[in-house]
Each structure stands twice: as structure tokens, then as C-alpha cells.
ZAMARGU-4260 file (C-alpha; in steps of 0.2 Angstrom, whole numbers, plus 5000, padded with zeros to 4 digits):
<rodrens>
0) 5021/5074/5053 | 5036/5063/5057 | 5049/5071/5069 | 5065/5067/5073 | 5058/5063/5092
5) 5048/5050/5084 | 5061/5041/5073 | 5070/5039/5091 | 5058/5033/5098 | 5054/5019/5087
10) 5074/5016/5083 | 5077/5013/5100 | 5061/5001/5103 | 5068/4989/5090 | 5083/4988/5098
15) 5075/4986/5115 | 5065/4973/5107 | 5081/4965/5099 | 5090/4963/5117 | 5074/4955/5125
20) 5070/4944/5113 | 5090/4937/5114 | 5090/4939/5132 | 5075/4929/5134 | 5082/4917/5123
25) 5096/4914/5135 | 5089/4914/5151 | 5075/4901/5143 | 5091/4891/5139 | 5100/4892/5155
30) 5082/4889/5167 | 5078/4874/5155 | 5094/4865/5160 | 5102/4864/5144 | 5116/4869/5150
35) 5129/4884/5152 | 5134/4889/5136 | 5124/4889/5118 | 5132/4874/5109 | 5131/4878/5088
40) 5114/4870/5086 | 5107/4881/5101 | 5115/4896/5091 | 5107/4895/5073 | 5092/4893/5083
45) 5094/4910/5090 | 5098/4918/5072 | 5083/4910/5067 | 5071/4918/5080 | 5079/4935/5078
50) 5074/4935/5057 | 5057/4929/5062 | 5055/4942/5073 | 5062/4956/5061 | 5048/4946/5048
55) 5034/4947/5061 | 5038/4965/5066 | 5037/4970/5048 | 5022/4962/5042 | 5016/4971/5059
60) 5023/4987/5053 | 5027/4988/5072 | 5042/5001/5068 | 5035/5012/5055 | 5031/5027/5063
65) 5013/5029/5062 | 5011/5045/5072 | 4990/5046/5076 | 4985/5033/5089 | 5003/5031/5090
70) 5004/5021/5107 | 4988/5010/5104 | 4997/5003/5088 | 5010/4997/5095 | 5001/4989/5109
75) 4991/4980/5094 | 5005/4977/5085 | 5017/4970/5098 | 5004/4959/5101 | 5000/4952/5085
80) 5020/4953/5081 | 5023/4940/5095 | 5008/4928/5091 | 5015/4926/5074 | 5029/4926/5080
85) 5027/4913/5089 | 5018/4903/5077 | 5034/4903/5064 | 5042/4899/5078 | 5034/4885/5083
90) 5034/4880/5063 | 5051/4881/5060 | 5052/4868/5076 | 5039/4857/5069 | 5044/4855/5049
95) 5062/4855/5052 | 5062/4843/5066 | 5072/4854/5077 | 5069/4841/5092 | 5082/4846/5102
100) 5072/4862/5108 | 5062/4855/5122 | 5044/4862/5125 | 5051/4870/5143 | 5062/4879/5135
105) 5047/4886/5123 | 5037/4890/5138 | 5050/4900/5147 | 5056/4909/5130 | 5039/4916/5127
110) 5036/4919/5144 | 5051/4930/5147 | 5046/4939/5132 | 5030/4943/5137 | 5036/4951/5151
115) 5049/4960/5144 | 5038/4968/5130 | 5025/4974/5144 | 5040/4981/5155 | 5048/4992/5140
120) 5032/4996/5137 | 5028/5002/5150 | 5044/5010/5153 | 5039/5019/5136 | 5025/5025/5142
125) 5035/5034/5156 | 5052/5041/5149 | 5039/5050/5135 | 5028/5058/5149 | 5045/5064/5159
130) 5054/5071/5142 | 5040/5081/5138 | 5037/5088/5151 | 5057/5093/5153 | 5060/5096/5136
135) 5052/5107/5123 | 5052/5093/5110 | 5035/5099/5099 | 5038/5108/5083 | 5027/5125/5082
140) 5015/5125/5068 | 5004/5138/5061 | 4990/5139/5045 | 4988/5152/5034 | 4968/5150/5028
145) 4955/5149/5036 | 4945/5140/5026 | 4936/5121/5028 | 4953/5112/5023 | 4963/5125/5037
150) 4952/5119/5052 | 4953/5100/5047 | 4969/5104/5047 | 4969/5111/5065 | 4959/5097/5071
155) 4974/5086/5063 | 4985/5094/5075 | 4978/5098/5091 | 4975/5077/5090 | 4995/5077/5089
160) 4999/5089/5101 | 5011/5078/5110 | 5020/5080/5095 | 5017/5098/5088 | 5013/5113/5097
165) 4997/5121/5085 | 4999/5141/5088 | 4983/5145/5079 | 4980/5152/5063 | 4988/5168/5058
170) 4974/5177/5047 | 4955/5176/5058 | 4947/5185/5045 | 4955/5191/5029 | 4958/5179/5018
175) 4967/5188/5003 | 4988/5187/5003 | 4992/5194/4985 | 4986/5208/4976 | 4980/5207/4958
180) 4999/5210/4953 | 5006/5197/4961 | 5013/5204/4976 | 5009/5199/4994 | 4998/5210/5005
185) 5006/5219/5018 | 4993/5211/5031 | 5001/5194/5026 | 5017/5200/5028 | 5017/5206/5045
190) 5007/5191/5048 | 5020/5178/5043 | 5032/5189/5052 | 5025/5189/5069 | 5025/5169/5066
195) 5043/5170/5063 | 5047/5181/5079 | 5034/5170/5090 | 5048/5155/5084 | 5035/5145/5073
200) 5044/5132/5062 | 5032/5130/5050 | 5017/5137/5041 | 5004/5130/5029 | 4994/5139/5019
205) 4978/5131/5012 | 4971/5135/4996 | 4958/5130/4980 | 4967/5125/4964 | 4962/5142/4957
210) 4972/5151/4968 | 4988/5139/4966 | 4998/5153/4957 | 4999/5163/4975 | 5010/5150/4981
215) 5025/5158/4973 | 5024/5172/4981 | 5020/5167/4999 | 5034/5154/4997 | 5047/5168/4995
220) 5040/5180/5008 | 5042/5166/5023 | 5059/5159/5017 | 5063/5179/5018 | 5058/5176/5037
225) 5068/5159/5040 | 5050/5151/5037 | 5046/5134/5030 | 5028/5135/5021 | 5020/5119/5017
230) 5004/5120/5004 | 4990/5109/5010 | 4977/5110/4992 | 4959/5114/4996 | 4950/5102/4987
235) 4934/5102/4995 | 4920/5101/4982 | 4931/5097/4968 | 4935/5081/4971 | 4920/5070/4978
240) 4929/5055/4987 | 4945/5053/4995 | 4963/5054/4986 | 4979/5052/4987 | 4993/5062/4978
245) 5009/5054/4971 | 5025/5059/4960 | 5026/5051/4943 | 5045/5059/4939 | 5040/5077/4937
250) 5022/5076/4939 | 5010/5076/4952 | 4997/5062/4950 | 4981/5062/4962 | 4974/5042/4964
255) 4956/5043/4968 | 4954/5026/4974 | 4964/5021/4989 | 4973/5004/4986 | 4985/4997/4996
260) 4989/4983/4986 | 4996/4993/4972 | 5011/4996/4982 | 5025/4982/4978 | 5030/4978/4996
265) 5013/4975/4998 | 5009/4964/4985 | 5027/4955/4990 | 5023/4951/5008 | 5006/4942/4999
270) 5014/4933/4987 | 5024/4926/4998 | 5009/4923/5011 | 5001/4914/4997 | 5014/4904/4991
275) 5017/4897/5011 | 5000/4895/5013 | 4998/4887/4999 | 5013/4874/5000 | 5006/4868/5017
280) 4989/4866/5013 | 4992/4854/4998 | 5009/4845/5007 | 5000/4842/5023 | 4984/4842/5018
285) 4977/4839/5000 | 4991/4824/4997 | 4982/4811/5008 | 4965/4821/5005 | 4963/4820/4985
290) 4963/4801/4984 | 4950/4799/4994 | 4940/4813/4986 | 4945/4808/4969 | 4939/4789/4974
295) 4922/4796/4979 | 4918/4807/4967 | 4922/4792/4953 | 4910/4781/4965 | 4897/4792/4962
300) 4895/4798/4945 | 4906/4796/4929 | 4915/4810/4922 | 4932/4819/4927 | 4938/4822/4944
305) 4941/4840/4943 | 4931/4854/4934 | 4941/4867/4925 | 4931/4883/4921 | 4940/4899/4915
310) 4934/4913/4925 | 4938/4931/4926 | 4953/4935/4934 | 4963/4950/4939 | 4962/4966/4925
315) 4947/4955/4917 | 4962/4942/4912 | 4953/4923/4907 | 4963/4910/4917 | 4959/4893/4920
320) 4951/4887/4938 | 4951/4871/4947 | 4941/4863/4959 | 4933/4846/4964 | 4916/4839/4953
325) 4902/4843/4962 | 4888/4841/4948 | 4885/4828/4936 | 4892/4830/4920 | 4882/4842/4908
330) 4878/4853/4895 | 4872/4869/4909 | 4888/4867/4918 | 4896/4883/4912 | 4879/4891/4910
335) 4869/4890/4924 | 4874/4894/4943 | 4870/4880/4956 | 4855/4883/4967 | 4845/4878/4983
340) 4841/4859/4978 | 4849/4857/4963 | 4847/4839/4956 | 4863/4840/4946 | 4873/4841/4962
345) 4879/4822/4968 | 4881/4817/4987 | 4896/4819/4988 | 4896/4836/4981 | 4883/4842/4992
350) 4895/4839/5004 | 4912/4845/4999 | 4901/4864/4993 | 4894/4864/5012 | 4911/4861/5018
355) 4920/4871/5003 | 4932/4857/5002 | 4927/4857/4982 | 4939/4874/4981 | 4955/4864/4987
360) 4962/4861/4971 | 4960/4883/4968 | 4980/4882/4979 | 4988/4874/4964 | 4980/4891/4955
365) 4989/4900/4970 | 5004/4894/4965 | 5003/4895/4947 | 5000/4915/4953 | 4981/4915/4943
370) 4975/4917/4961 | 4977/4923/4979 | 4971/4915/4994 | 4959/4928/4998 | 4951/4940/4985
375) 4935/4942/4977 | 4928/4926/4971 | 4931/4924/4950 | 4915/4922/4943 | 4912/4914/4926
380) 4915/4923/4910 | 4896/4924/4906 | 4892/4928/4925 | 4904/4943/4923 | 4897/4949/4905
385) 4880/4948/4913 | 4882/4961/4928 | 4897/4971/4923 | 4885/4979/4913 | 4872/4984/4925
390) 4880/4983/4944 | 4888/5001/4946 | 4909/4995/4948 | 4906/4980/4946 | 4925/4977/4936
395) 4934/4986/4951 | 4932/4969/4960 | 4943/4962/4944 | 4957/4975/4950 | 4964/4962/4961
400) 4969/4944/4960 | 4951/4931/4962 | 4955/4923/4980 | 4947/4906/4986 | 4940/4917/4999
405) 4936/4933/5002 | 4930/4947/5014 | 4912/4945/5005 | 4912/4927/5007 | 4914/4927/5027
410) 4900/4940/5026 | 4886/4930/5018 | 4889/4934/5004 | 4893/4917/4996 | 4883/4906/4981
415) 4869/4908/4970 | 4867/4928/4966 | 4847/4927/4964 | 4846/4945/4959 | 4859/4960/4958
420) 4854/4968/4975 | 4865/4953/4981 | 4878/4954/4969 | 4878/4972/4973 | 4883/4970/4989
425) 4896/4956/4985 | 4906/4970/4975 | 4903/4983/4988 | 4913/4972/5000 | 4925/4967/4987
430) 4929/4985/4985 | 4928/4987/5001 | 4942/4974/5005 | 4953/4979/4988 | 4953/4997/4997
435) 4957/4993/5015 | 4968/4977/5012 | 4982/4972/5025 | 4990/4957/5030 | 4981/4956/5047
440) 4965/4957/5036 | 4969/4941/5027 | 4975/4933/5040 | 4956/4937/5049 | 4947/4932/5034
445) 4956/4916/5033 | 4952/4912/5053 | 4934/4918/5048 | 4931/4905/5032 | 4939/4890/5045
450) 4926/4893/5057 | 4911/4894/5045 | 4917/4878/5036 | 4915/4872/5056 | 4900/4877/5059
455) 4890/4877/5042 | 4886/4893/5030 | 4867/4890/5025 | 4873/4900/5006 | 4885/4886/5005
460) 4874/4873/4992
</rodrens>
């Protein structure tokens, strides 16, 4: 329940945030000894920092208005918007050679916005506590049903009472509003009546799907009292996993899977992500790192550099995937998984699986779009033919772009699947990931998969 209390809030914040992140900009510039006045060069640099930080906040969502746990999320969110901030930042420096920005300046500008963010925080945190309790700022609710969706609902509210003043539910006992010829009961009259006098805004009435048609009637009885009623459908055990409800035109469609990727700002802001990722990997990474790969793998054994095996990709698409030779050269190579001592697996490629450096070549799939950086891992076409028919799911995974890595790969979940207990678990996690996707989560699995290639992942053969 958004109010407009809360829209304030979070209008003003940015606009705070703006002013402190120029202000620190300035003072950094003046402390540093660079002189009085911003000279041109000084000035794009400041433009520049603003975006970044309107880029960081939103892949933060640090301004939309999340109202349960309000106050921790933007703790958590400022924070992560000013360490990626920072690191754009400090990009932007390093690949454009902007070398006249020294690294006191740098200090002193992230410094002073440190501060500042904790101090309007804080400050927050106080002008909230003194408007409530001066100003009568929550909107009354009521509920109409007293059934199990009603008191989720109460509980819903009474978490959000800084918000919205919950009055109770109007009915204790009877739960009938319309008679059998569609009229509403006197009882339910008088209670939505003694709502209105009692100044309650709103009133939502809970109901099964069978009982839908009552709405009509209850809807014109409270807007006869200057009463907005909101219908909350009781679906308990009708529907056995969670939903969500969306408009096609006209027509309410209900979404039994949860996925956050089907939305296209999100699967913008990972495109982009993966095309950025992806540039920098190969530009400052595989250019100087595939000769000398390429060299070894010749050295060893004959056959090609790369291996190209199509895999299953997103909606159960066949696409062509890349990566380093690892094996010699054979007739099992797109029949057989590789396994614990496998004698078809060179020295060099023991050693570029351990470290997953075989999967570098999987950016130029990236960028060619067949991929993402993270995802569940594409499995061969057989590999998929083989369990999609006996794990429970198994092609939801296949609803999402195939990543290089993935939220079941920085679990243990990685290599040969010896039997479907394992590859059961690996779709659980892909499921879970495809379900509970978010910017930050790639961002962790990514961090995640860079430590194990440090220290060693014992699935990794």
C-alpha cells in the first residue's frame, strides 16, 4: 500500500542524495587543491558521476518504494549503490584514462559521501519519528471476512502500522453479506456504515472465487457511504503455490510461477550486464590469454582448439557452445560426460576444467546473446533428452538463458551428474535462481565462482 507519505519520502531522498553526491564533489575538488573553480574537464566529470549514480541507484532499486522492511532496504541498498558506484567510478577513470583526477581527490569524494549518506540517513530516521507522532499521516483500513486470507491480511497491516492505522475487522462472526437475491444484509450495511462514520478510508473484503458475484453489491453499498472497497480473492486451497495476478488488456491473468526475469526492465539491465561483463573479460583478459592456451592445447594433442557442442538453450532452443579442448579428440565426445580420472582428458585440460578457464570462450556466446553470464549450465542435447523425461521440472531450467555459471554451480553442484538425485538438486537450484533472480544475485554468484576457481572446487574434473 503505497501512500502519498511514501512517495515523499523517497522523492525527497534522491534529491538529497543528488545534492550530496555534487556537493561532495566540490569540496573533494577544492580540499585536493585543484583549484577554485571546475575547469570543463572537471565538469563532465561531475555529469558523469551524477548518471552513474542514477545507474547504481537503479539497478539498486534504492527509490522504488518498497514499503515492508522499508528502512533496512535502504540501509542495504545505499550501501551497495555506493560500492558500485564506486566501482563504475573508478572504471570510467581507468578505461578512459581520465588521469587528470588524482587519487586524493577520489579519497576525499567518497569519503564526504559516505558521511553524507549516514547523516541524511540518519536525519531520516528522525524527521519520520517527529511527523508521526505530530501528524496523523496513516490511512484507516478495515477487512470485511474473517476468513484465513482476512487475518493474513491483518497481520500484513499491523507489520505496516507506520503507514496504515488497521481498525479491526468489521464482521467477528457472521460471515454472509448478500441474501440469496442479491441484496446486501442489513448487518453488512450497518457494518460498513459505522466504518465510514469511524472515518475509515478503505475496506477490503475477502472472498473464495465462488462467492466473487457478491462484489457487485458490496461495491455499491460502500461507495453509497463514501467508501473505497478493495477485493483481496481468497484462494486458499485452490491454488497450491504462490501467484501473481496481472492484466492482459481486459483480462485478469494469474502467473503461478514467480519470475522476475520475465519483466523487460529486468531482462534489459542483464543484457547490458552481460554485454559489459563480457567486453572486459575478452578485451582485458582472453586477447593475451588464448594464444597461450591455444599454443598448449596444440602442444599436447592434435585436433581443434575449441570444442563446439550445441546444447540446449533458452525455451529448449539448440545453439552452438564454445569452449577450450580439454579431451582428446573422439567418437564419445558428445556422448559420454567426463568423469573422476578420465583418460581422455589431456594435462592441460585437467587444468583449464579445475580452474574453469575451459569455459572462456562461452563470452563470445554472451555476446552473440545464446547465453548469459550466469544461468543454469546448458547441457548437451542427449543429456537433456535423457532426464527431461524423468526429473520432475526438469525443462523449467530451459526457461532462462544457459549462463557460464550459476547459482547451482557455486553450490556443488557442478560436473558429472552420477545419478538423478544430483541432477535433481541441480534444477531445484536452477529454479530456485530463475524464481528469485536480481541483479545483486548475479553479481554474488559471480564473486562466488571467482573464489572457488581460487581455491579449488573438488566437482571441478
Amino acid at each position: 500500500m503505497k501512500t502519498r507519505f511514501l512517495y515523499l519520502i523517497y522523492f525527497i531522498l534522491g534529491a538529497i542524495d543528488l545534492v550530496i553526491i555534487n556537493l561532495a564533489f566540490y569540496f573533494s575538488f577544492l580540499l585536493a587543491g585543484e583549484g577554485q573553480g571546475l575547469p570543463g574537464n572537471y565538469e563532465s566529470h561531475l555529469v558523469v558521476s551524477n548518471l552513474l549514480w542514477f545507474l547504481s541507484a537503479g539497478l539498486n532499486r534504492l527509490y522504488a518504494g518498497r514499503e515492508t522492511g522499508r528502512l533496512v532496504f535502504i540501509y542495504r541498498a545505499t550501501l551497495r549503490s555506493y560500492l558500485l558506484h564506486m566501482v563504475f567510478f573508478v572504471f570510467y577513470i581507468v578505461f578512459f584514462k581520465q588521469v587528470d583526477i588524482s587519487r586524493h581527490f577520489l579519497v576525499l569524494f567518497y569519503v564526504f559521501i559516505a558521511l553524507g549518506f549516514l547523516i541524511s540517513r540518519f536525519g531520516e530516521v528522525m524527521t519520520e519519528s517527529v511527523i508521526r507522532r505530530y501528524f496523523n499521516i496513516r490511512k484507516p483500513v478495515a477487512i470485511l471476512g474473517r476468513n484465513n486470507m482476512g487475518l493474513r491480511l491483518a497481520t500484513y497491516f499491523e507489520k505496516m502500522e507506520d503507514r496504515v492505522a488497521f481498525e479491526g475487522f468489521l464482521n467477528e462472526g457472521n460471515s454472509l453479506y448478500v441474501d440469496e437475491n442479491g441484496k446486501v444484509l442489513p448487518s453488512a450495511t450497518e457494518q460498513i456504515r459505522v466504518a465510514a462514520s469511524q472515518g475509515v478510508k478503505e475496506v477490503y473484503v475477502s472472498l473464495t472465487p465462488d462467492r466473487i458475484s457478491e462484489i457487485g453489491h458490496l461495491l455499491k453499498e460502500a461507495e453509497n457511504q463514501c467508501v473505497r472497497l478493495k477485493f483481496v480473492p481468497d484462494f486458499t486451497g485452490s491454488l497450491v503455490a504462490p501467484f501473481t495476478l496481472s492484466y492482459m488488456g481486459d483480462f485478469p491473468v494469474i502467473s503461478l510461477r514467480k519470475e522476475p526475469l520475465e519483466e523487460i526492465q529486468n531482462r534489459f539491465k542483464k543484457r547490458v550486464f552481460d554485454i559489459v561483463f563480457s567486453l572486459l573479460v575478452i578485451v582485458f583478459i582472453f586477447s593475451w590469454l588464448f594464444p597461450i592456451i591455444a599454443i598448449l592445447i596444440k602442444l599436447e594433442s592434435r585436433g581443434p582448439v575449441l570444442f563446439k557442442q550445441y546444447r540446449s538453450g533458452r525455451d529448449n532452443k539448440p545453439f552452438l557452445c564454445y569452449k577450450f579442448r580439454s579431451m582428446r579428440t573422439g567418437p564419445e565426445g558428445d556422448t559420454k560426460q567426463a568423469s573422476k580420472g578420465d583418460s581422455r582428458i589431456t594435462a592441460v585440460g585437467s587444468f583449464l576444467r579445475k580452474t574453469s578457464l575451459d569455459e572462456l570462450p562461452q563470452f563470445f556466446n554472451v555476446l552473440l546473446g545464446n547465453m548469459s553470464v550466469v544461468g543454469p549450465r546448458p547441457h548437451p542435447l542427449w543429456l537433456t533428452e535423457q532426464y527431461s523425461s524423468i526429473i520432475n521440472q526438469y525443462m523449467v531450467r530451459h526457461f532462462l538463458k544457459a549462463g557460464i555459471t550459476g547459482w547451482a554451480q557455486v553450490n556443488g553442484f557442478r560436473g558429472e551428474t552420477k545419478d538423478s538425485v544430483l541432477m535433481e538438486r541441480r534444477v531445484e537450484h536452477d529454479i530456485w535462481y530463475l524464481e528469485n533472480w536480481s541483479a545483486m544475485l548475479d553479481v554474488k554468484i559471480i564473486f562466488m565462482t571467482i573464489i572457488n576457481m581460487l581455491k579449488g572446487d573438488e566437482n571441478a574434473y
